[in-house]
GUDREN-246871 format. One line per 5 residues: number of its first residue (from 1); their letters; for each residue x, y, z of C-alpha. Coordinates in Angstrom, 1 decimal, padded with zeros to 4 digits. Each point is the difference from the previous one (the first is absolute). Layout:
REM residues N
NUM) a) X Y Z | ... .
END
This chain:
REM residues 363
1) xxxxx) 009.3 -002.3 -010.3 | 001.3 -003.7 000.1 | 002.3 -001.6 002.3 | 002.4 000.0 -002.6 | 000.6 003.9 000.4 .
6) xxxxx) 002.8 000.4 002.0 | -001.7 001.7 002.8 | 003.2 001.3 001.8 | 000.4 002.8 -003.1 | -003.7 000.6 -001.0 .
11) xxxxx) -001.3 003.7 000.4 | -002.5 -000.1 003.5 | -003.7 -000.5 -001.1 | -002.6 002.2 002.0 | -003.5 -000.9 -000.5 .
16) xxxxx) -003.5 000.0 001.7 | -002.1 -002.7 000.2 | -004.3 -000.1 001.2 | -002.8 -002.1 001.4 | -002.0 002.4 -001.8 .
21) xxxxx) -002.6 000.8 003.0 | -003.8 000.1 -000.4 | -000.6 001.6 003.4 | -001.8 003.1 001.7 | 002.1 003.4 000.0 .
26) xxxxx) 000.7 -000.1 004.3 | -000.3 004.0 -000.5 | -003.3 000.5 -001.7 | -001.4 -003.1 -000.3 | -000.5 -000.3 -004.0 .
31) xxxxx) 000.4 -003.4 -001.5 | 001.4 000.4 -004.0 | -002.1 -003.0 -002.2 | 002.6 -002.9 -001.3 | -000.1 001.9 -003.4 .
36) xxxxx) 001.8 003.0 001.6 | 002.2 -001.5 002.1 | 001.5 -001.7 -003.1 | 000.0 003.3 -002.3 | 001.6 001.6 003.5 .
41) xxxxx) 002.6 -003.1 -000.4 | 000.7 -000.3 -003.2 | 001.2 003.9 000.0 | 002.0 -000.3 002.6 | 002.0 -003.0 -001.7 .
46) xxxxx) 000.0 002.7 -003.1 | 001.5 002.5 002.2 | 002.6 -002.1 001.5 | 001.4 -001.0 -003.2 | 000.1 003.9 -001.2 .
51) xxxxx) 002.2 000.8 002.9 | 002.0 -002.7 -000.9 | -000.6 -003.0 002.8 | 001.0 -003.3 -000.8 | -002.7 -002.3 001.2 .
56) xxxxx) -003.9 -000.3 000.8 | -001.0 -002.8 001.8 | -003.8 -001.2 000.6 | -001.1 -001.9 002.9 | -002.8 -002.9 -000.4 .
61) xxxxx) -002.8 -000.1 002.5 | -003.6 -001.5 000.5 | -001.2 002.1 002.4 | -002.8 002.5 -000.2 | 002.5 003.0 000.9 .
66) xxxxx) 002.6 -000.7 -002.9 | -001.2 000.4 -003.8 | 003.1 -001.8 -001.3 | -001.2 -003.6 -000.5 | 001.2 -000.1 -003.2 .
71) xxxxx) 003.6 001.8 000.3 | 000.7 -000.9 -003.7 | -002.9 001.5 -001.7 | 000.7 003.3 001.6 | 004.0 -000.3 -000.6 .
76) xxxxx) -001.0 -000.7 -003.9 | -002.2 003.3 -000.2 | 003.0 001.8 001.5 | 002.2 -001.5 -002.4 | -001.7 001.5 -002.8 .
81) xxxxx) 000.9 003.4 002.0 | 003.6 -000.3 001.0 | 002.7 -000.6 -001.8 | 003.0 -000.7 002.3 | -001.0 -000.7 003.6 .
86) xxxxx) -000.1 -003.8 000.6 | -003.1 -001.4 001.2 | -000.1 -002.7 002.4 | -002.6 -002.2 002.6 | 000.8 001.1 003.6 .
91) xxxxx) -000.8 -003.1 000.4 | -001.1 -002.7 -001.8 | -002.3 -002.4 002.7 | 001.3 -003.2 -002.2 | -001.1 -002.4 002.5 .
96) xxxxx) -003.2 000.5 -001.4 | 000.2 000.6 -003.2 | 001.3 -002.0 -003.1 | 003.7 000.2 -000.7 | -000.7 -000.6 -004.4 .
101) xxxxx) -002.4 002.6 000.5 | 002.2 002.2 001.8 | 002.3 -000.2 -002.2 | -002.5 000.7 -003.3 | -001.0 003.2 001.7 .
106) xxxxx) 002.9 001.4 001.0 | 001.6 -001.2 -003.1 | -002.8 002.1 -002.3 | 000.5 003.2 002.1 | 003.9 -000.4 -001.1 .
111) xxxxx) -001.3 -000.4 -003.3 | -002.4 002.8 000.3 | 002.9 002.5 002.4 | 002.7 -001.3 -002.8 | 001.7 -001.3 002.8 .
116) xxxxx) -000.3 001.6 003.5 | -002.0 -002.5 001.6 | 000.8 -001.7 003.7 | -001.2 -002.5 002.2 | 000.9 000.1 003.6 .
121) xxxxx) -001.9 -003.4 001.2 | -001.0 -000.3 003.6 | -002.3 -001.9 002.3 | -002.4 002.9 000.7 | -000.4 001.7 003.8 .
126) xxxxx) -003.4 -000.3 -000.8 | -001.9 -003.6 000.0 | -003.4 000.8 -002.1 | 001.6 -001.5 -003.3 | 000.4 -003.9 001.6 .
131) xxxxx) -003.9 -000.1 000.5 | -001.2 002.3 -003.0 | 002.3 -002.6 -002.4 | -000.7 -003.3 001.9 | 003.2 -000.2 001.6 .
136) xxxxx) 000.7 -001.3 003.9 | 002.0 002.2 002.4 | 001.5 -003.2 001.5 | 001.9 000.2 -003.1 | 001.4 003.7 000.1 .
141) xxxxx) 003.8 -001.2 -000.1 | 000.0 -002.5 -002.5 | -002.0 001.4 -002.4 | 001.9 003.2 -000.5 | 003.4 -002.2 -000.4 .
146) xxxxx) -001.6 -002.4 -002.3 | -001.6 002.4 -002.6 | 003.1 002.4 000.2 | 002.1 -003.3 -001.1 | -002.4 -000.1 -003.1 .
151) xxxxx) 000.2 003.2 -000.7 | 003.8 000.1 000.0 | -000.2 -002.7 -002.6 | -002.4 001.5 -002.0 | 002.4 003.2 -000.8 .
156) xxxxx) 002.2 -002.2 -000.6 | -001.0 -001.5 -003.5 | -003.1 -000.8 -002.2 | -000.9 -003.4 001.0 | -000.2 -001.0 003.7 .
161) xxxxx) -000.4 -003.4 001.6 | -001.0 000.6 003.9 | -001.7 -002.2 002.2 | -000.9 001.3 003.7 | -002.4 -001.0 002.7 .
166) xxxxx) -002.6 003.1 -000.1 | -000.2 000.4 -004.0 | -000.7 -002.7 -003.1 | 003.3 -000.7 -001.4 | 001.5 001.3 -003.4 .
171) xxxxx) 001.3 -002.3 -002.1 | 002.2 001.5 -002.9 | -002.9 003.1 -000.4 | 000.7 003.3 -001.4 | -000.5 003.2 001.5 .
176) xxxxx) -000.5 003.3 -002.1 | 000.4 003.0 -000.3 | 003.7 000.2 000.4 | 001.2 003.5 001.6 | 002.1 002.6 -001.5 .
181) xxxxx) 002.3 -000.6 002.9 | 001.4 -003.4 000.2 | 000.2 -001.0 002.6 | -002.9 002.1 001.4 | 001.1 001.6 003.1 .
186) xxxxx) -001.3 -001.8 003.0 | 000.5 000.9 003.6 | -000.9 -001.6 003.4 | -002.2 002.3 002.2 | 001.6 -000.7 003.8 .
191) xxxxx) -002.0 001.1 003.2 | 003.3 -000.3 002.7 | 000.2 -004.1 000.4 | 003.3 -001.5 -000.2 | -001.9 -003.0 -002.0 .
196) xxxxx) -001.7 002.0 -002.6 | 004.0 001.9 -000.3 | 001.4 -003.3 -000.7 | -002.4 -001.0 -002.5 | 000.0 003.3 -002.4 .
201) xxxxx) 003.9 -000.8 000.5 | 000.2 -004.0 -000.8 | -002.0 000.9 -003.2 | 002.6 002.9 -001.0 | -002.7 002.7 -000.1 .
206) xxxxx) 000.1 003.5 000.9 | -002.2 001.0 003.6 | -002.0 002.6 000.9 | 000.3 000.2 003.5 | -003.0 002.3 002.2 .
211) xxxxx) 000.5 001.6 002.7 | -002.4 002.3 001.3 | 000.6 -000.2 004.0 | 002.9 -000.2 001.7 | 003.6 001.2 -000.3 .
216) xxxxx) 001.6 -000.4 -003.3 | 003.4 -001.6 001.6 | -002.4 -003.1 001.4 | -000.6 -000.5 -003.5 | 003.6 -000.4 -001.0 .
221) xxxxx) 001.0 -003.8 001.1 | -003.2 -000.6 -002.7 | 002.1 001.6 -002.9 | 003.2 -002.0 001.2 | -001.5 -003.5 000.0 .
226) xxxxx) -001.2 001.3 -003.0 | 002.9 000.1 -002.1 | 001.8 -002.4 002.1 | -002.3 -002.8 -000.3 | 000.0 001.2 -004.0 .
231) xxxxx) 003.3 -000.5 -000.4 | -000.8 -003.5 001.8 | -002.1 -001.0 -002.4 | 002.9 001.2 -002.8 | -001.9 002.8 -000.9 .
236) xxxxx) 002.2 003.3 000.0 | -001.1 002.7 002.2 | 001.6 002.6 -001.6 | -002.1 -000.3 -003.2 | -003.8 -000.6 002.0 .
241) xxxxx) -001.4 003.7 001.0 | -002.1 000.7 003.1 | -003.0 002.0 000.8 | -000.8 001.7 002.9 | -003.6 000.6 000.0 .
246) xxxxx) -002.0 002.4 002.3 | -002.6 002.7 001.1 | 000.6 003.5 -000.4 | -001.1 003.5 -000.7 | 001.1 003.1 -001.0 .
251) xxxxx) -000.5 003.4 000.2 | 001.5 003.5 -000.1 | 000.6 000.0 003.7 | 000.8 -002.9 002.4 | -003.1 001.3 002.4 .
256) xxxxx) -002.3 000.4 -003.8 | 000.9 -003.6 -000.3 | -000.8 -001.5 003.6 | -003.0 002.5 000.1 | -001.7 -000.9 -003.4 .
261) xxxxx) 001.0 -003.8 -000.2 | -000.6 -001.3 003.7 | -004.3 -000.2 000.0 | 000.1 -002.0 -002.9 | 002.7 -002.7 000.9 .
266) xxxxx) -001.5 000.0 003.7 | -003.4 -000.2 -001.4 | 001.5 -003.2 -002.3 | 002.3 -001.9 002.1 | -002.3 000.0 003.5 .
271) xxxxx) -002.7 -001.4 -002.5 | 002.3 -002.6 -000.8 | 001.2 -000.2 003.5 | -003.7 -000.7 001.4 | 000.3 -003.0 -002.5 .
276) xxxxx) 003.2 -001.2 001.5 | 000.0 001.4 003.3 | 002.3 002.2 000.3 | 000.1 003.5 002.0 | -001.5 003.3 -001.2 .
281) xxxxx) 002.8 002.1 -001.8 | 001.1 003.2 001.9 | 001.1 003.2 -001.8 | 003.1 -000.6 002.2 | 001.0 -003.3 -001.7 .
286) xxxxx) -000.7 001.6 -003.0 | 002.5 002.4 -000.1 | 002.8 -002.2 001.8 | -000.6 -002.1 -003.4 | 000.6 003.2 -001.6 .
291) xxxxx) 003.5 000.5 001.5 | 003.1 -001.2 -001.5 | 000.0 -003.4 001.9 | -003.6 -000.5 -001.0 | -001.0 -002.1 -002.6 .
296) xxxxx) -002.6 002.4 -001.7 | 001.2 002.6 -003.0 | -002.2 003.0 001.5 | 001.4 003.3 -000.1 | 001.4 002.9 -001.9 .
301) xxxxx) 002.1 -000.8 -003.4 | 003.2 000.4 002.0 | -001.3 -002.1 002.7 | -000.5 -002.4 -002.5 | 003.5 -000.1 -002.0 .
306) xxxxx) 001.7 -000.3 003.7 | -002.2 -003.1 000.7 | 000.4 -001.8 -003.1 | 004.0 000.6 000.0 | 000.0 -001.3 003.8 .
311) xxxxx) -001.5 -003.1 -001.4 | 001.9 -000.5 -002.9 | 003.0 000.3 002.5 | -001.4 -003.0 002.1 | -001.3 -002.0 -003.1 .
316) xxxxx) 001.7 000.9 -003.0 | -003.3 -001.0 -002.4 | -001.0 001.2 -003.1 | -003.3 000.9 000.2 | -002.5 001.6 002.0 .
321) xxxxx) -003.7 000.5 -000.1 | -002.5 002.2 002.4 | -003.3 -000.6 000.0 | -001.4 003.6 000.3 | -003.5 -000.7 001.1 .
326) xxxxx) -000.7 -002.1 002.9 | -003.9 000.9 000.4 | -001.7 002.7 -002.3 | 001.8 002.9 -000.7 | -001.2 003.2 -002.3 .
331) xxxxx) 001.2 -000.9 -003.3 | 001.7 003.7 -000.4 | 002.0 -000.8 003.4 | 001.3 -003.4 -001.9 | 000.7 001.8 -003.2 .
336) xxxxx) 002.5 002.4 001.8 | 001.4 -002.4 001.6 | 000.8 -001.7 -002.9 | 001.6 002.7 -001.4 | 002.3 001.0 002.9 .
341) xxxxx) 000.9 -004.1 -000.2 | 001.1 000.4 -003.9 | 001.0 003.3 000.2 | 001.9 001.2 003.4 | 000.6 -003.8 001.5 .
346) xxxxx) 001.3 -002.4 -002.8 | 002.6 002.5 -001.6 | 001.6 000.2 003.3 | 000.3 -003.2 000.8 | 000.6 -001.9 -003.2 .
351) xxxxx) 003.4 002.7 -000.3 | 000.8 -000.9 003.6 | 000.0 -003.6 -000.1 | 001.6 000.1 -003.9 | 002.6 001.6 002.1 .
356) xxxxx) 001.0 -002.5 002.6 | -000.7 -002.6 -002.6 | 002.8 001.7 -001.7 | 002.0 000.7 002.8 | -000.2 -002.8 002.9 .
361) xxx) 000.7 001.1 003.4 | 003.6 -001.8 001.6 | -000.3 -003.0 001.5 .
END
């Protein structure tokens, strides 16, 4: 998908996305080797595109407790085992990476996918990249803007000449291999701050906005200045999608989903909470993100429809993505999840919103 779609009339994408986690199960304590988290992994992304969801997206970390260092690797293996489902970073740490090489990689797993390959390029909530590559943190801000200018003009044609303050300079210089997709779909990965809004919008490209706290109608004036400032910058915001991207389970029943997801996203988020110092998550919060106001996707499949059709009234996107497992989860928990995703929640909605896309509701 391109910001040349006409996003306005394109069918509503439902996907998943992962920070593949290498962590302790909370319940019984077993720890899977990096080798079967990955064969774990790469069958769920096989699943997901048998039931018939539309995108897979692989978060990068360098941390001990992800095994997903190397997002395109793993997206290239699954590749080779899908056939429709696009695959995507979720996201892309570009401040600390290379933007040619970036592009190379992503452009081979479009050449390997035959075309289903995404970046959605962030600055990373995580800060172990800026030392492990040599990079300062002083720098956060303009790095990410600077390398996402030269990657926006490396999709753009063969031959680029760049110059830039944190990278050597590219004087007329080739970059291959070319994608299937031209352009390669790019997106900017956008954490809630007005100025990282404004940038995916001044450089036309589709965001992917998180929201994993909070009530979803905060999150609205975002997706205004969105495509407001878009327009702005004479981009038309009728043809850019957005994503709404956030944490979620599913199970048969909405208590089966609170009951069999909540030790393993407590057990994650307070570890990253004694990091950043935040408070010890309570069952209670839990399931008040659970509730239709909330901003997590936990519940029962019809909990799950009415949630992303409340949104879709407040921010009329295009896409949305849950990432199923916050912590270690049993694999056969995920599996079913997936399934009642591709199989119960997606047909319901996509008819739904093809619905009021075809009939608006009066002014």
């Amino acid at each position: 998908m391109t910001n040349e779609t006409n996003a306005a009339n394109r069918p509503f994408e439902i996907g998943l996305y992962s920070f593949a986690e290498l962590t302790p199960d909370p319940k019984t304590g077993h720890k899977q080797s990096a080798a079967e988290r990955i064969s774990d992994l790469l069958e769920e992304i096989e699943l997901a595109d048998q039931v018939g969801l539309d995108v897979f997206g692989l978060g990068e970390h360098h941390r001990e407790d992800f095994v997903s260092s190397a997002p395109e690797v793993i997206l290239g293996a699954a590749a080779a085992r899908t056939k429709n489902i696009r695959l995507s970073s979720a996201v892309t740490v570009l401040s600390s990476d290379d933007p040619v090489r970036v592009f190379q990689r992503f452009a081979s797993l479009d050449l390997v996918s035959n075309g289903r390959a995404e970046i959605i390029a962030g600055r990373g909530s995580f800060i172990e990249s800026f030392p492990l590559f040599g990079y300062d943190l002083h720098d956060y801000d303009d790095l990410f803007s600077e390398k996402l200018d030269l990657l926006i003009k490396i999709r753009e044609g063969v031959r680029v000449t760049w110059h830039g303050e944190h990278r050597a300079a590219l004087d007329n210089l080739a970059v291959y291999p070319r994608p299937v997709q031209d352009p390669l779909p790019l997106w900017v990965g956008v954490g809630g701050t007005p100025e990282s809004v404004v940038r995916a919008a001044s450089r036309g490209l589709p965001m992917a906005l998180a929201i994993i706290g909070g009530m979803p109608e905060r999150f609205a004036p975002f997706v205004d200045l969105y495509r407001q400032a878009s327009a702005e910058y004479k981009f038309d915001p009728t043809t850019i999608p957005v994503s709404i991207n956030s944490h979620g389970f599913i199970a048969d029943t909405h208590e089966q989903a609170l009951d069999e997801s909540f030790p393993a996203v407590q057990t994650a988020m307070n570890k990253i909470g004694r990091e950043r110092g935040w408070s010890p998550m309570q069952r209670s919060q839990y399931e008040a993100s659970a509730e239709l106001r909330g901003a997590n996707f936990v519940g029962s499949p019809d909990d799950i429809i009415e949630k992303i059709l409340f949104q879709h009234s407040i921010f009329n996107h295009q896409r949305l993505l849950i990432q199923l497992s916050v912590g270690t989860m049993p694999h056969d928990k995920i599996m079913h999840a997936i399934e009642l995703l591709g199989t119960k929640v997606a047909p319901a909605v996509r008819q739904e919103i093809a619905r009021r896309i075809a009939t608006p509701a009066p002014q």
